[in-house]
C-alpha positions as CSV (number, residue, x, y, z in Angstrom):
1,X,-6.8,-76.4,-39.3
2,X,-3.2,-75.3,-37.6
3,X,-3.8,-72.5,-40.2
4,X,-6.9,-71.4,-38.5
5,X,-5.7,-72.0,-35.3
6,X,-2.6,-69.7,-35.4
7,X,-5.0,-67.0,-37.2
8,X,-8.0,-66.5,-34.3
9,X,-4.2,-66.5,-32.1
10,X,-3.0,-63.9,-33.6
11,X,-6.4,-62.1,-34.0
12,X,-7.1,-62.6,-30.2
13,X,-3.5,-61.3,-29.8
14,X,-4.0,-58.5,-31.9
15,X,-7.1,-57.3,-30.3
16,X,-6.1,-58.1,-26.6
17,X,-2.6,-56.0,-26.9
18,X,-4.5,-53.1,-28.7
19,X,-6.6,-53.4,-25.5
20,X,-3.8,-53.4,-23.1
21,X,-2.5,-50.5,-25.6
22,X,-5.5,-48.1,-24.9
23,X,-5.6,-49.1,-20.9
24,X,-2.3,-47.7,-21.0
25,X,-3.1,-44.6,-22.8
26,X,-5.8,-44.3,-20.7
27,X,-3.9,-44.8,-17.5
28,X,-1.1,-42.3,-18.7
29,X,-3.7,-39.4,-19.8
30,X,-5.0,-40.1,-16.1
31,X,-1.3,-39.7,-14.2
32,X,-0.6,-36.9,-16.5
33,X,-3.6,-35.3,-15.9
34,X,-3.4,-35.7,-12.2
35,X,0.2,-34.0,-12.1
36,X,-0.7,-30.6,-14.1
37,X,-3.7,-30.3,-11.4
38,X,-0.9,-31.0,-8.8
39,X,1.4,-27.9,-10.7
40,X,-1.5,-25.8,-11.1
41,X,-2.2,-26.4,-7.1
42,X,1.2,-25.6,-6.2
43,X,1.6,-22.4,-8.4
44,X,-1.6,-20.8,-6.7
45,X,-0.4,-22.0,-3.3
46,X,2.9,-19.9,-3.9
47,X,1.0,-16.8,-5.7
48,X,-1.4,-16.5,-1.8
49,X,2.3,-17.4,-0.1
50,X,3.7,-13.7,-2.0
51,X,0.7,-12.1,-1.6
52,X,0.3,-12.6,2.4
53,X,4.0,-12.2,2.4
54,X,3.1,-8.7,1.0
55,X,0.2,-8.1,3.3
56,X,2.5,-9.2,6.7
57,X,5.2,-6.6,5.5
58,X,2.6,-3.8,5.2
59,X,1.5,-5.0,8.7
60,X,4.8,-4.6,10.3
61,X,4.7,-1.7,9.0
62,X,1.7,0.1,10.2
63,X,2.6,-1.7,13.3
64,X,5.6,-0.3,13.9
65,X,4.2,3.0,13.3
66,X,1.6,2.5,15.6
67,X,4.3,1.9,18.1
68,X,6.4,4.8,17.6
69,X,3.0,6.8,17.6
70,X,2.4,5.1,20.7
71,X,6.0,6.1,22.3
72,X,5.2,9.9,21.1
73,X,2.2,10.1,23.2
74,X,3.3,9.0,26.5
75,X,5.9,12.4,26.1
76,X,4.2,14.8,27.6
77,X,6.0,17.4,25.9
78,X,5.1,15.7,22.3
79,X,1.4,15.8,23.7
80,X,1.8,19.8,24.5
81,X,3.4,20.6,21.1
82,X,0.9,18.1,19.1
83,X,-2.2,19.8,20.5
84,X,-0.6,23.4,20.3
85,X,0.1,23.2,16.4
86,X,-2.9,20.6,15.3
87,X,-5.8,22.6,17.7
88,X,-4.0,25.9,17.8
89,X,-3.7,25.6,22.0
90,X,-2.0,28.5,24.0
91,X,0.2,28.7,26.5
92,X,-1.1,31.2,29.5
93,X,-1.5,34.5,28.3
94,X,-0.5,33.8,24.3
95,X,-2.5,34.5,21.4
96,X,-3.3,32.7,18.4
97,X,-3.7,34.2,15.2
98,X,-4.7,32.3,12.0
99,X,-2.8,33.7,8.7
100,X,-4.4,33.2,5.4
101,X,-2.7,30.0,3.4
102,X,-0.9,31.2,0.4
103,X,-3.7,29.4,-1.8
């Protein structure tokens, strides 16, 4: 009777640490899983992080060429030499001529 005794024992053991076994599987898979999302998250965050770096640098940019553009036309003398070579202005009593391109 110890005989059987010691056997369901080692059976109820047996079945109750293979249980514990695959709750700790289980739980691992579940924390391992949860970290790649985390990685995953993170690389995406720092790919939009470069490209709205990218997009605030062309920004400056533009900016600060809307600036100096800005700076140009409160020169009156920029204005008078913008509109006399882009709209063929004239001075007074000067005349324009258009030349063919060299097309």
């Amino acid at each position: 009777m110890a005989n059987s005794n010691t056997k369901k024992k080692k059976r109820k053991n047996s079945i109750v640490s293979k249980l514990i076994s695959i709750a700790l599987i289980v739980a691992a898979i579940a924390i391992f899983s949860g970290v790649l999302q985390k990685i995953y998250h993170m690389f995406t965050l720092q790919q939009q992080a470069k490209e709205v770096e990218a997009q605030l640098e062309a920004l400056r940019d533009e900016n600060a060429s809307l600036i100096s553009t800005k700076e140009k036309l409160e020169d009156p003398e920029y204005i008078q030499t913008y509109a006399r070579g882009e709209y063929m202005f004239s001075k007074g009593d000067e005349k324009v001529f258009y030349l063919p391109s060299g097309d």
